[in-house]
C-alpha positions as YAML, in Angstrom:
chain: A
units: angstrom
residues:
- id: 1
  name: UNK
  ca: [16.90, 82.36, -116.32]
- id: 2
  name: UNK
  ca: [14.07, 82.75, -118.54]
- id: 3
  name: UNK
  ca: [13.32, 86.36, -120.43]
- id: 4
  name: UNK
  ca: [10.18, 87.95, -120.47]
- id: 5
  name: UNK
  ca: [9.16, 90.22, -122.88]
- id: 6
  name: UNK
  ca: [7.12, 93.11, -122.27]
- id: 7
  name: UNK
  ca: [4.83, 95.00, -124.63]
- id: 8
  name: UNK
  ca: [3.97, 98.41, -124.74]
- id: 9
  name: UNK
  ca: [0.24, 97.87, -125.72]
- id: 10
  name: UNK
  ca: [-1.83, 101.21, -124.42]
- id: 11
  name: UNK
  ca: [-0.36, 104.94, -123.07]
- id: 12
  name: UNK
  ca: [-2.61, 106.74, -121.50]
- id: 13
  name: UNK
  ca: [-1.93, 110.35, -120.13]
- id: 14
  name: UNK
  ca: [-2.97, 113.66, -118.14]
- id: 15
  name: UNK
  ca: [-0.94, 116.38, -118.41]
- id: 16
  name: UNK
  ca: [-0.49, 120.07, -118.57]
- id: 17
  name: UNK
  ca: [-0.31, 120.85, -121.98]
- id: 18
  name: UNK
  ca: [-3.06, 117.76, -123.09]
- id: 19
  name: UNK
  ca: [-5.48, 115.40, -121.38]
- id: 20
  name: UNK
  ca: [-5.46, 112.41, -123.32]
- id: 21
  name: UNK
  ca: [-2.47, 110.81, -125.52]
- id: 22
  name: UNK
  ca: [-3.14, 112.18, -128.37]
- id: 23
  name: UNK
  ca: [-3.03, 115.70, -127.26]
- id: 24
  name: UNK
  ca: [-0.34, 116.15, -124.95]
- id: 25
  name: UNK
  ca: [1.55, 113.91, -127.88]
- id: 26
  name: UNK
  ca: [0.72, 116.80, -130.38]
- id: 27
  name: UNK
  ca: [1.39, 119.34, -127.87]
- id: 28
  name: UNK
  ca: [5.14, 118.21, -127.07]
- id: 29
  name: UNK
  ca: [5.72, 118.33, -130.80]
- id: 30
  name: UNK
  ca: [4.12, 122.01, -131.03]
- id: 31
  name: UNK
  ca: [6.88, 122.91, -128.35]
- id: 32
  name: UNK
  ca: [3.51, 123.84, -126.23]
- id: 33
  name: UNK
  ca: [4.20, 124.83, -122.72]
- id: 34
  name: UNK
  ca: [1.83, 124.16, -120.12]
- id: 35
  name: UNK
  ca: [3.56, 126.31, -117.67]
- id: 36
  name: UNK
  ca: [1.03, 129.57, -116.95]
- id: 37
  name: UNK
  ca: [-0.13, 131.84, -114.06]
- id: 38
  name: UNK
  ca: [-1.46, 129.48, -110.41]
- id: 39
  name: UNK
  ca: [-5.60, 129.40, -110.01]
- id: 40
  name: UNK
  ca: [-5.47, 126.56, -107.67]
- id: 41
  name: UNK
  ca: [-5.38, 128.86, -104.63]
- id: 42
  name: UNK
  ca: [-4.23, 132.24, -104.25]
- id: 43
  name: UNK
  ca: [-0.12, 132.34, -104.94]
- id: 44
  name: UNK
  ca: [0.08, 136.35, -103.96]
- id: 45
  name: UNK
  ca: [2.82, 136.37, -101.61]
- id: 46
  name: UNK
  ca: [4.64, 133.74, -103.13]
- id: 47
  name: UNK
  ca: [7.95, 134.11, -104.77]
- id: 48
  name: UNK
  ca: [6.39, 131.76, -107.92]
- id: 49
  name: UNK
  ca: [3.27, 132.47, -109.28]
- id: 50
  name: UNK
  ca: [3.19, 130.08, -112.18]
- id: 51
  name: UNK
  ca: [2.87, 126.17, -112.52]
- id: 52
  name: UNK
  ca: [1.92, 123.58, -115.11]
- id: 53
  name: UNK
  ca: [-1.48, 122.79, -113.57]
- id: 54
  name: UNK
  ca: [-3.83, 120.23, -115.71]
- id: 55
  name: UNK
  ca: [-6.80, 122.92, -116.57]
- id: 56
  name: UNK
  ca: [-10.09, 121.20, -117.55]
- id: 57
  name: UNK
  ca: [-9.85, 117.94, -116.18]
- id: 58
  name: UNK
  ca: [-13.21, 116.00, -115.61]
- id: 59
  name: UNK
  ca: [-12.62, 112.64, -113.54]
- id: 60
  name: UNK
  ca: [-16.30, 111.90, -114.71]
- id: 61
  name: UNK
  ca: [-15.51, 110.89, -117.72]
- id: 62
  name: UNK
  ca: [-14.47, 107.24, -116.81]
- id: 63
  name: UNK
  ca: [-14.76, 107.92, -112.38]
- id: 64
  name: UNK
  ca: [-18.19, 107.72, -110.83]
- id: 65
  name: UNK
  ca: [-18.93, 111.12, -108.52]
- id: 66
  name: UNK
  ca: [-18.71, 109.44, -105.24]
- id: 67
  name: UNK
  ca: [-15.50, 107.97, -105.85]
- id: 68
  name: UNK
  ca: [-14.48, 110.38, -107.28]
- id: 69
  name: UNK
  ca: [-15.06, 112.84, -104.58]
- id: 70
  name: UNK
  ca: [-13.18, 110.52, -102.18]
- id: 71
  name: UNK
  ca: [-10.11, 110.15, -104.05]
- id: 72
  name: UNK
  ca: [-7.08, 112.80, -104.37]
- id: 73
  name: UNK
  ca: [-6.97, 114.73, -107.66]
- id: 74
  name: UNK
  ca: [-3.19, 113.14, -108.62]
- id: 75
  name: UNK
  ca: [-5.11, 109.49, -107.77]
- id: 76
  name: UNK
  ca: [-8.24, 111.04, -110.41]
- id: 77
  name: UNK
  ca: [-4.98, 111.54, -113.39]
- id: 78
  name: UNK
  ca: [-4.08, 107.99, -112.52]
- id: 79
  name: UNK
  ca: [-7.12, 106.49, -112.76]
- id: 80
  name: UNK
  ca: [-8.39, 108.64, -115.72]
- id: 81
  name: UNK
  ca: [-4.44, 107.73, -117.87]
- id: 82
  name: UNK
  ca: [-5.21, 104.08, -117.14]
- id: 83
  name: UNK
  ca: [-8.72, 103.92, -118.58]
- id: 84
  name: UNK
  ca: [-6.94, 105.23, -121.57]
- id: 85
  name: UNK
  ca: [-4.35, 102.79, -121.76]
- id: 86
  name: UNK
  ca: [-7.11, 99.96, -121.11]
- id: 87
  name: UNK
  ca: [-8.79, 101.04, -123.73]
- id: 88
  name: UNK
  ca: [-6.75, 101.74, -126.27]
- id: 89
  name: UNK
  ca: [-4.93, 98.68, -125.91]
- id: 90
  name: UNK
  ca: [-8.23, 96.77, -126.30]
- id: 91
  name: UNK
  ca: [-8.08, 94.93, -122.68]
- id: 92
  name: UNK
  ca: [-10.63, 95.63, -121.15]
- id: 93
  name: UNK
  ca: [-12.34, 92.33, -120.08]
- id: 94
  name: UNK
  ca: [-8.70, 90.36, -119.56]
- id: 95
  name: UNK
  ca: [-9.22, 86.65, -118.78]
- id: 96
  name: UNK
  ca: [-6.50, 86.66, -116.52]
- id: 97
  name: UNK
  ca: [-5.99, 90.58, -114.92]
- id: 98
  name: UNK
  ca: [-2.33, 89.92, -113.59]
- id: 99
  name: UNK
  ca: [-0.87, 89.19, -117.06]
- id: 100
  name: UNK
  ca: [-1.46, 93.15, -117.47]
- id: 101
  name: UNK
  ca: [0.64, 95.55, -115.46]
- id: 102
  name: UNK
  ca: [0.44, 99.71, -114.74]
- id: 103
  name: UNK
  ca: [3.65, 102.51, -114.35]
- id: 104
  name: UNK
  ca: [2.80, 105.27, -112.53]
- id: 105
  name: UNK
  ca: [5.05, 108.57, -112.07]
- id: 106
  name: UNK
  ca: [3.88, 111.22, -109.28]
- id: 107
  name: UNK
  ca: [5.90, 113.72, -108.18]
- id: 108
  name: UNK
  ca: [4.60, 113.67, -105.08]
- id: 109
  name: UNK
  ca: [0.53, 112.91, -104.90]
- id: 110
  name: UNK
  ca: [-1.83, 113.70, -102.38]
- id: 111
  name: UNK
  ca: [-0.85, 116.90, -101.12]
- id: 112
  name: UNK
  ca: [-4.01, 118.23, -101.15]
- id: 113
  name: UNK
  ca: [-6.16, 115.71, -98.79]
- id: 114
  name: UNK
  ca: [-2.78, 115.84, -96.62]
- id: 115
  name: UNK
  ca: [-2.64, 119.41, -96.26]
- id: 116
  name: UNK
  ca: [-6.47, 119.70, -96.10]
- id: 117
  name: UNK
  ca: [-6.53, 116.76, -93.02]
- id: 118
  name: UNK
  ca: [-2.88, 118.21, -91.42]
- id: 119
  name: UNK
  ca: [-5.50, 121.70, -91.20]
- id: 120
  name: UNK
  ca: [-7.94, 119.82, -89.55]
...
């Protein structure tokens, strides 16, 4: 059996308490909570009113409008955490793309266009 290494070479992230690496990095070692009061829809009524929601998020910066307007928020973190990672490990025009590989964790993505379509 032959061993492969792998190598950590770019971390991109979007989170709660930072958009980018660098910030949530120096966020988790300020002890900064993202957890605050819901403005993603109207939680009166609801037995929890607070969530870690990702406030200030602009798909635009690496996303072009139209795709982004087709695509999920959750999918917009994903593709906005990868351009990070792409770029900050310095691969961004690989000669051969599937010597390169992504891990993604969701919770549970998507809600939004599946609730929004289930309406419908």
């Amino acid at each position: 059996m032959t061993q492969r290494n792998v190598v950590v070479t770019g971390i991109g992230t979007v989170t709660a308490i930072g958009l980018d690496r660098d910030s949530t990095w120096a966020g988790l070692k300020a002890g900064k909570n993202g957890a605050a009061p819901i403005t993603a829809f109207d939680s009166e009524g609801y037995r929890t009113t607070f969530a870690a929601e990702v406030k200030g998020f602009d798909p635009h910066t690496v996303m072009d409008p139209k795709e982004a307007r087709k695509a999920d928020r959750y999918s917009q973190f994903a593709i906005v955490a990868a351009a990070e990672a792409v770029a900050q490990a310095g691969i961004e025009n690989l000669d051969d793309p599937y010597r390169a590989g992504v891990i993604i964790a969701s919770g549970i993505g998507g809600m939004t266009i599946w609730e929004d379509q289930h309406s419908r």
